[in-house]
Structures are given as structure tokens and as C-alpha cells.
N, C-alpha and C positions, 0 to 999 in steps of 0.2 A: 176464546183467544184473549189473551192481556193487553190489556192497556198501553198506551204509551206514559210511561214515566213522566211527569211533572214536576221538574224540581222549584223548591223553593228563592224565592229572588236571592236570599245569600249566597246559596251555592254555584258558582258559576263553572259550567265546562270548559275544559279549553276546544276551540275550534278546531286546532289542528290535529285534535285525538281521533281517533278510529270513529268511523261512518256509521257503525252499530248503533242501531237505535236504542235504549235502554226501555224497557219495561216494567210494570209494575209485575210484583209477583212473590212466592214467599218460598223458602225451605226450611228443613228442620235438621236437627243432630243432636243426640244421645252426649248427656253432659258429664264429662269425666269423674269418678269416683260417684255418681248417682244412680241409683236405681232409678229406673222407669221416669227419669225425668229429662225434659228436654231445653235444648233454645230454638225457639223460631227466628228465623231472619226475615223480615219483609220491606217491601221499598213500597211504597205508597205516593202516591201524588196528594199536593199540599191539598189541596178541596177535600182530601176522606180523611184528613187527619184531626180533624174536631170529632167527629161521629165515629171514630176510630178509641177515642179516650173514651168520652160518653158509653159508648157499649161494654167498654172493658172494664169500667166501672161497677158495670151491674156483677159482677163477679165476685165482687169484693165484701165477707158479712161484714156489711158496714162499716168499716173501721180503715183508712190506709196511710199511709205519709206519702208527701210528694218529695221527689229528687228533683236538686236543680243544680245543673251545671253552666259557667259561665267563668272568662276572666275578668277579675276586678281590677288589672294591669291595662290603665288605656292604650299604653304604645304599642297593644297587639290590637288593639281596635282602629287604629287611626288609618290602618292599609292596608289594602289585598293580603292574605294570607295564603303562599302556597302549600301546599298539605303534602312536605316533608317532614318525616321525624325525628328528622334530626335537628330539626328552626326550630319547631312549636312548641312552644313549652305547654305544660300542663293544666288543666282548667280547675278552678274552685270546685268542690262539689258539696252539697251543702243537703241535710236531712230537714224535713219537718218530722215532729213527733206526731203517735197516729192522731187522726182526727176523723170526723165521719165524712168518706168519701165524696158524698153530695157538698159537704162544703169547703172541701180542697176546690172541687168546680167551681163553685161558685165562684171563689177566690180568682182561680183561673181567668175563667172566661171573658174579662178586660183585656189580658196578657195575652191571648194563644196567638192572636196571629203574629206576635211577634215573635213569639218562643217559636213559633215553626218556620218563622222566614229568615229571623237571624240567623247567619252563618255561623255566632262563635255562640251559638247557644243549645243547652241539652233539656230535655226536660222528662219526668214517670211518675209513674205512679205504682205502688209494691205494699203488700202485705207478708209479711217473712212467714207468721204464721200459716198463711191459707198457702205459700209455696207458691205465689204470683210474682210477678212483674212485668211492666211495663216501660220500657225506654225509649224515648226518640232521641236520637242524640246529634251530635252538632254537624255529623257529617250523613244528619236527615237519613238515618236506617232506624227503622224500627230492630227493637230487639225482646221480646217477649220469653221470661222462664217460667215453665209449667211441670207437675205431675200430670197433667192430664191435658197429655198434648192434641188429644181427639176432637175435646171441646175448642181450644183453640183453633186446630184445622177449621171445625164448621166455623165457627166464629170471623175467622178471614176471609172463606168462601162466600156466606153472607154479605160481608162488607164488600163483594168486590176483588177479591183481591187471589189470584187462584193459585196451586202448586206449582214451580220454577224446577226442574233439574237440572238445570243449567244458569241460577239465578244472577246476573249481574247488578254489583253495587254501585253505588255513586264513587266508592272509593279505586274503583275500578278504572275510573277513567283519571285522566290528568284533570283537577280542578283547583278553583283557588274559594276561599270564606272572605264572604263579606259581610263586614258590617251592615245593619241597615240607615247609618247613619255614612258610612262608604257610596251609599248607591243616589243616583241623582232621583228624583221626585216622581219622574213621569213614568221611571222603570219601577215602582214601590207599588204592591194591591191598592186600590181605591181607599179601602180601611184603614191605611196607615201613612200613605200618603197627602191625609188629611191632619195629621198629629207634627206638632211642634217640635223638634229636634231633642229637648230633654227628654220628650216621653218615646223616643227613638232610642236613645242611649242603653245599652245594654246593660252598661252600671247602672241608670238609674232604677228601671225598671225592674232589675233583678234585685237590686239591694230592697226595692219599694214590696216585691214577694218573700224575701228574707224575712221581712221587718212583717207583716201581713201573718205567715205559716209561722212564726217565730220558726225560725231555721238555724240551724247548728252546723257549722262546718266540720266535715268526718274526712278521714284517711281513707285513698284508694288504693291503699299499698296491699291488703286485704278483701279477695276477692274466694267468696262459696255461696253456694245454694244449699240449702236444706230443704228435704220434701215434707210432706205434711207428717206422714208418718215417723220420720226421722224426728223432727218437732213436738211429736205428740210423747215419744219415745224420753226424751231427752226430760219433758214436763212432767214425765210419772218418775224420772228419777227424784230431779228437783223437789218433788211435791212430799221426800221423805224430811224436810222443814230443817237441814243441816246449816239453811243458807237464808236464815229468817231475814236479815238485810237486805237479802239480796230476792224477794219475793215481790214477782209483778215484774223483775226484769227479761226481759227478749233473752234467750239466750245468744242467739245472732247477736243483739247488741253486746252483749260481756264479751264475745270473740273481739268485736271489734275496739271495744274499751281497753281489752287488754294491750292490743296493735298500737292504739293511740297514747297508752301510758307507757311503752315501749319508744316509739317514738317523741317522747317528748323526754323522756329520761336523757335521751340520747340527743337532744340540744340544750337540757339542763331543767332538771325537775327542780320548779320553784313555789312545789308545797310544804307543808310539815310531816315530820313524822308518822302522825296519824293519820294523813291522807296516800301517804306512800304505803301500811301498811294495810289497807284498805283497798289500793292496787293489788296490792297480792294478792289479797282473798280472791278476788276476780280468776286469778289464775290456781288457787285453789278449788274453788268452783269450777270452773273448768276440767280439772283432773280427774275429782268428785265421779264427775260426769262420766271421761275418757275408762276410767279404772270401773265402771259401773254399767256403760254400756254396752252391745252386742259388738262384740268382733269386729261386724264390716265399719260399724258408725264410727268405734272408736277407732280406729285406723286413720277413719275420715278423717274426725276431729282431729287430729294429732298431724296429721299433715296440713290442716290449716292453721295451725300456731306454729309449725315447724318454725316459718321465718323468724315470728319476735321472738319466739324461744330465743333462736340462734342469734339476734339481734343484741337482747338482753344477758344472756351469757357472754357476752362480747364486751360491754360496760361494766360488770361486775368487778367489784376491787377487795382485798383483804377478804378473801373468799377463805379464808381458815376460820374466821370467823361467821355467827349466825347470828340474824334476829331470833329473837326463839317465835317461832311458830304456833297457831293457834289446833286447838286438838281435834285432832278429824280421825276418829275410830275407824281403822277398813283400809284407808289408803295405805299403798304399798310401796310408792316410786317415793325414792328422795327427793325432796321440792327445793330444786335449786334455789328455786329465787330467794328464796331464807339467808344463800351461804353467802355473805357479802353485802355490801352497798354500792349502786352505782355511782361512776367516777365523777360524774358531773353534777354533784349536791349545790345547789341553791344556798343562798343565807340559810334561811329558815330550818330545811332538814339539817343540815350542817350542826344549827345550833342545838338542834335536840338531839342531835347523835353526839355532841359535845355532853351534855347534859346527862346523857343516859349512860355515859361511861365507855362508851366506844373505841377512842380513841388513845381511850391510858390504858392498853394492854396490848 
């Protein structure tokens, strides 16, 4: 039989919601456009949630980045937050580069009980290549992506934690996030009820694991799983050396790179020319890929750029004209991104597109 759910001090229920007791417990679903790969959902009580990372750790060949999510905006910290979405605005999310999973924990293990008990806080751990992840997120659900959702099943049933057909979420009920600098002393775990108010603050202590995992803030506008085999697929194209710059790169990260150069176009790209067309290649490589591999993959891929694609065709200007393009033998689609420059140039591009003759024809 399952547990009784434990939530953590940030998250608070409202009283006058439904008498249903909430449980621990977990389910699974089949992730769209993946083969054989899934998400698990599970709800956990804060006490299994250290020994919860710990073990999902060991899955890892050595290597993972940690996700941190949190707002650096104190005026969503300062009060009760209710969890409408149409109030809340959106959180930070911030990548570490990989590093060896053992000492992402380490790192860790000062922090956890704060990352589990704050209300406006997320926290994982993910290997793109091995087709893992791990999320606990602010609204205290786990969320786990696998090809091998078997091992994960055993993996939760060990921990505690058993199958739900009927699973209910914390988001299920009416509740509000609290800070842990929101809640009086005596309601706070003994562990942290003992800590000073700065090391309470969720800016501090998130900026203090930013500065720690050297952490980068990434785009959540872009959102895929790749499975191992998809991964492994995509590495045996790569490995034919078209993209020597681009060698050692994640291919997940160049999806995302493209997303992020996309969006920054699009509030005002303040590189030079030789970094804007060094954007491109990204999305050259990209294509590379699309025009080279299997049917289902490349569909996939293609529906995950769809957006910036359509983002970036959207900013394009004097589209009769091209950069001229670097030579890729085989590919077959016309590469938009060539025909034009986007509308919002920087000094900088600006002056080297003055330079290179751009604008006098």
C-alpha cells in the first residue's frame, strides 16, 4: 500500500481543498515522437528525496550536468505565491557543463534540503547522451526521462515508491509556494531552521550553486528527448568530420544553441559577423544531420527546429539577397538562413555588413 505523501514546508495546501489524502506513488507514458522511451511521474515525500538522487546517480557513466531552476526576481519571493498561470511568471533555468556526477553531489549536498523544501525552487540532474533525466521541480514532482523505463520502474519500487493508476499530483490540489525565507522558524526542518536568513534566500544560495557548477543560463522555449540509440545514430553521422568546429559538441546542445541564437536575434544580435555566421553553421549541421538521417529521426529533428526555424524566417530582411554559404556537398534543401539578414543588427554586425558591401546594392 502507498504512503502518505509528505510535502515539503514550501509547498503549502489549501485547507479548504478536497479531504483526499494524497499519496506517494508514480506512473508512466510513452513520449511523443519517441520510440520506446518514456516519462515517469512520481510524488515522493521529502525524507526519500536525498537517497532518491544518490541512487539515480549510480546510472550515470560518470559524467552528468546539474539543472537549476529558481527566480532571481525577489518580488516573487517576498509572498505566498498562488499557482495560477496566468500570475506566475517564469523561472531561471540554468545548465551546468558535464562534470563527474559524484561531484555535482558533492557540490550538492550543503544545498538539498533547501532545493527540496523551497517552494520557488527546481532542481536534476541529466545526461542527454545516456537518454537520462532527473527533475524535481518547484512544484516538488519528480519527473524522470528514460529508454529503459524497466530499470527505472525497479529502481522506484526499491526506493519505496510503488505503481499509481490513478496517480495524484501536488498540482492537483489548490496550493500556494513559499519561500523559505516566507515561513516562520518553528515551521522550517531542524536543518535549516538553524541557518541565518541570507543562507535561506533563494537568490543567494542559487546564485552561490551558479557560481559553484559554473552554470549558464539556457532557453526553455525548446523542449525534446533523444534516446540513446537516436544519439548514437546522429554521432556516426557527425563522425563523417564535415563539422570539424563543431567536434565534441552534444548534438542536443547545437539544437539548443540554435533556439538561443534565434532568440537573441530576435531582441538584437550584438555580435560580429563572424559570430553570426558561425550561428548558421550550427544550423547547417543541423540539416547535415536532418537530410542524412533515417526517416523517423529526421522528421523528429525537423519538428524540433520547426519553431526557430519559423522564428527566424520571421526576422529575415532583404531576403533577395545572400550571404554566400559555406560548401556542404549532398545537402539538398535550400538553407534559408543564408537569404537575408535579420532586422535587428547590433552596431557591430551592422558595421561589417556595411563593410562587406551589403548595403550598396
Amino acid at each position: 500500500m502507498s504512503e502518505q505523501f509528505q510535502s515539503p514546508v514550501g509547498l503549502r495546501r489549501w485547507c479548504t481543498d478536497s479531504e483526499k489524502v494524497p499519496l506517494e506513488g508514480y506512473d508512466l507514458a510513452l513520449l511523443e515522437d519517441c520510440e520506446n522511451a518514456y516519462r515517469l511521474t512520481a510524488v515522493a515525500s521529502t525524507e526519500k528525496i536525498p537517497q532518491l538522487v544518490r541512487s539515480f546517480s549510480r546510472y550515470f557513466p560518470g559524467e552528468a550536468f546539474c539543472i537549476l531552476e529558481y527566480y532571481p526576481d525577489p518580488e516573487v519571493l517576498t509572498s505566498t505565491c498562488q499557482d495560477s498561470a496566468d500570475k506566475r511568471p517564469a523561472p531561471e533555468v540554468y545548465y551546468s557543463p558535464y562534470l563527474p556526477a559524484e561531484e555535482i553531489l558533492q557540490v550538492l549536498a550543503p544545498y538539498l534540503d533547501r532545493l527540496i523544501h523551497d517552494g520557488f525552487v527546481g532542481f536534476g540532474l541529466a545526461n542527454n547522451r545516456a537518454g537520462l533525466e532527473m527533475f524535481y521541480s518547484e512544484e516538488k514532482v519528480l519527473t524522470f526521462f528514460t529508454d529503459n523505463h524497466l530499470r527505472l520502474c525497479d529502481f522506484l519500487t526499491c526506493n519505496g515508491i510503488s505503481y499509481s493508476s490513478d496517480l495524484s499530483l501536488p498540482t492537483d490540489y489548490g496550493h500556494d509556494h513559499v519561500s523559505l525565507l516566507g515561513l516562520p522558524r518553528k515551521e522550517l526542518p531542524a536543518s535549516l531552521a538553524a541557518m541565518c536568513d541570507s543562507d535561506l534566500d533563494s537568490l543567494n544560495f542559487c546564485h552561490e550553486l551558479v557560481e559553484l557548477l559554473d552554470m549558464y543560463p539556457v532557453e526553455e522555449g525548446l523542449s525534446f528527448f533523444l534516446t540513446r540509440k537516436e544519439q548514437s545514430q546522429v554521432t556516426d553521422i557527425l563522425e563523417q568530420n564535415l563539422f570539424d568546429d563543431m567536434a565534441g559538441n552534444e548534438f542536443g546542445g547545437l539544437l539548443l544553441d540554435w533556439s538561443d541564437f534565434v532568440s537573441e536575434c530576435e531582441n538584437g544580435f550584438d555580435g560580429d559577423l563572424e559570430e553570426y555566421r558561425q550561428a548558421l553553421k550550427i544550423r547547417d549541421c543541423i540539416q547535415y544531420v536532418i537530410e542524412a538521417a533515417p526517416s523517423e529521426l529526421a522528421g523528429k529533428i525537423e519538428k524540433i527546429v520547426a519553431e526557430p526555424d519559423s522564428g527566424f524566417r520571421n526576422i529575415l530582411t532583404d531576403r533577395r539577397k545572400r550571404l554566400d554559404p559555406p560548401s556542404l556537398p549532398g545537402l539538398r534543401q535550400e538553407r534559408f538562413w543564408y537569404h537575408g539578414v535579420v532586422r535587428n543588427q547590433g552596431t557591430v554586425l551592422r558595421r561589417d555588413l556595411i563593410r562587406k558591401g551589403w548595403f550598396s546594392s
